[in-house]
NUMARKOL-882605 format. One record per residue (C-alpha): x, y, z; residue number from 1; residue in one letter. Coordinates in Angstrom, 1 decimal, m for minus. Each point is the difference from the previous one (the first is absolute). Layout:
BEGIN
       c1       c2       c3   pos   code
        X        Y        Z   NUM      A
...
% end
This chain:
BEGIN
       c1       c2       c3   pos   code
     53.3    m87.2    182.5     1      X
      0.1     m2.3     m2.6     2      X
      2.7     m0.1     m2.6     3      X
     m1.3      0.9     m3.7     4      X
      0.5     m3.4     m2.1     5      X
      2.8     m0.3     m2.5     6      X
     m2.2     m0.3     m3.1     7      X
     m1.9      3.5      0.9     8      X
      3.1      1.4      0.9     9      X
      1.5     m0.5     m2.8    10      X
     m2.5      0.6     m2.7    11      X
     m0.6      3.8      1.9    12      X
      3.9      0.3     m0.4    13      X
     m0.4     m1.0     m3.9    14      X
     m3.0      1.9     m0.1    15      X
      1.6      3.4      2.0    16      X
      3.4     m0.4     m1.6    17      X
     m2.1      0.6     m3.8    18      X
     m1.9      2.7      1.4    19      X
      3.4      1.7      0.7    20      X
      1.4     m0.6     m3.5    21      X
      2.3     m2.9      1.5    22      X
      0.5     m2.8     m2.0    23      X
     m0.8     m2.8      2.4    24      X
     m0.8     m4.3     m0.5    25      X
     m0.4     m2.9      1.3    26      X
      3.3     m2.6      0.0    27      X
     m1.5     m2.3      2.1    28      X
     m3.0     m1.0      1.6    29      X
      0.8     m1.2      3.8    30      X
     m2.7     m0.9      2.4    31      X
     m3.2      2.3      0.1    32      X
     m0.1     m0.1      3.6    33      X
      3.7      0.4      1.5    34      X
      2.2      0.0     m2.5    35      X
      3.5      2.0      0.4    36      X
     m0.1      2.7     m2.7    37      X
      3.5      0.8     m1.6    38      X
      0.1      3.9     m2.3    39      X
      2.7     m0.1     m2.7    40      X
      0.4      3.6     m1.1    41      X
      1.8     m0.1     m3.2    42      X
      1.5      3.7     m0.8    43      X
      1.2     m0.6     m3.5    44      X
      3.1      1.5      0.1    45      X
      1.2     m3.8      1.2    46      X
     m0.5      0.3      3.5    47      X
     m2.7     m2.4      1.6    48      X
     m1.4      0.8      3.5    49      X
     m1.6     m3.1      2.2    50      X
     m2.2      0.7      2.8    51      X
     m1.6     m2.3      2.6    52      X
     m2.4     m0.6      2.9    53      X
      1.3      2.2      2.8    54      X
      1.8     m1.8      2.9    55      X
     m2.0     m1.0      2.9    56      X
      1.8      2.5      1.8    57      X
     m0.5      3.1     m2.1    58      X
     m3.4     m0.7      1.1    59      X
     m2.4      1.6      2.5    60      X
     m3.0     m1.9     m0.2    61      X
     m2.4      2.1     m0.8    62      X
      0.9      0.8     m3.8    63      X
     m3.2      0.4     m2.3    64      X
      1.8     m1.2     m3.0    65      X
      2.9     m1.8     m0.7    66      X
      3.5      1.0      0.7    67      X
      3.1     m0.4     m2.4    68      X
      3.9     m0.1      0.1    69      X
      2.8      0.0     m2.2    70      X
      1.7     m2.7     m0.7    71      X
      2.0      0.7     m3.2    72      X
      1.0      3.5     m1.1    73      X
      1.2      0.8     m3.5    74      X
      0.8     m3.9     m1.0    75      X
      0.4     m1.1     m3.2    76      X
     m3.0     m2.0     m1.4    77      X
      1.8     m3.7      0.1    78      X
      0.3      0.8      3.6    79      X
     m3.5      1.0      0.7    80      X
     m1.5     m3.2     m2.2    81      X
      3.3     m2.3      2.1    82      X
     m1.9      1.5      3.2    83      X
     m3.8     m0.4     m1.0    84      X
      1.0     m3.4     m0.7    85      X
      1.6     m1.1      3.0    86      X
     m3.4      2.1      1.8    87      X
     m2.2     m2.5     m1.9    88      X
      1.7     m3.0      0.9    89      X
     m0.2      0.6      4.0    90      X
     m3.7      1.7     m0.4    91      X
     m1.9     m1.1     m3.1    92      X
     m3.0      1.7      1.1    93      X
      1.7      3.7     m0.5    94      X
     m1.0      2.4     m2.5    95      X
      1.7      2.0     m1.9    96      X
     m0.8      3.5     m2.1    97      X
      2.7      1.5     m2.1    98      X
     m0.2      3.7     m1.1    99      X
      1.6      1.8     m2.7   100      X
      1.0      3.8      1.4   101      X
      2.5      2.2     m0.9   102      X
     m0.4      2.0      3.2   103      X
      0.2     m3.1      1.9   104      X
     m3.9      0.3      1.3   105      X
     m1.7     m2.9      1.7   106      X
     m2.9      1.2      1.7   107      X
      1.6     m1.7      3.4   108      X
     m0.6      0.5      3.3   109      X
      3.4     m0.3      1.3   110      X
      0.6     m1.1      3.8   111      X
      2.7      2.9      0.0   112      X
     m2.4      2.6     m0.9   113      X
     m2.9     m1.0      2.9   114      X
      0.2      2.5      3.0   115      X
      1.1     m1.3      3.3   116      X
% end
C-alpha cells in the first residue's frame, strides 16, 4: 500500500491537531510528495520537543500512517531552531509543523507506541 503524500498528511495533521484544541502550523513547506516531516512541540514552560520520521528499523512495513521518533526531549528553543537548521540544509525538502502545548500533545504516532 501506498504511502499517503506529505502535503495531505500534513494538512490532516493541521487540520486534526485544531479539531483537538492543539495549536498547530505550518514552518515549512517540504516536498508534497516525500518530504521528511519534522514536529516541534513547544511546551511553554522553555522546554522544546523535536520529533522525526521513524528509523527505517522501527519500521514493520505495513504501517497505515506515518510513524515518528524523538529526537530532542526537553531542549531549549535555540537548540531546537540550531537542529531544524542543520535538518534543512542536508534535506531541503522536509517539512516542519511546530505546536504550542502545555501538556506536551502532538497528535503523533510514535514508533515506540505501535504493537509488535
Amino acid at each position: 500500500m501506498a504511502r499517503l503524500r506529505s502535503d495531505f498528511w500534513v494538512a490532516a495533521h493541521l487540520r486534526r491537531s485544531a479539531l483537538e484544541g492543539i495549536d498547530a502550523v505550518l514552518r515549512r513547506r517540504g516536498s508534497p510528495e516525500a518530504g521528511a516531516i519534522f514536529v516541534t512541540v513547544d511546551r511553554l514552560d522553555g522546554h522544546v520537543d523535536l520529533y522525526g520520521p521513524a528509523p527505517q528499523s522501527a519500521l514493520t512495513g505495513d504501517e497505515l500512517d506515518r510513524l515518528f521518533a524523538p529526537v530532542l526531549l526537553g531542549s531549549a528553543p535555540p537548540d531546537i531552531e540550531a537542529r531544524m537548521l542543520r535538518e534543512i540544509r542536508f534535506d531541503p525538502d522536509l517539512w516542519w509543523i511546530s505546536v504550542d502545548d502545555r501538556a506536551g500533545r502532538s497528535g503523533l504516532q510514535l514508533a515506540s507506541e505501535t504493537p509488535g
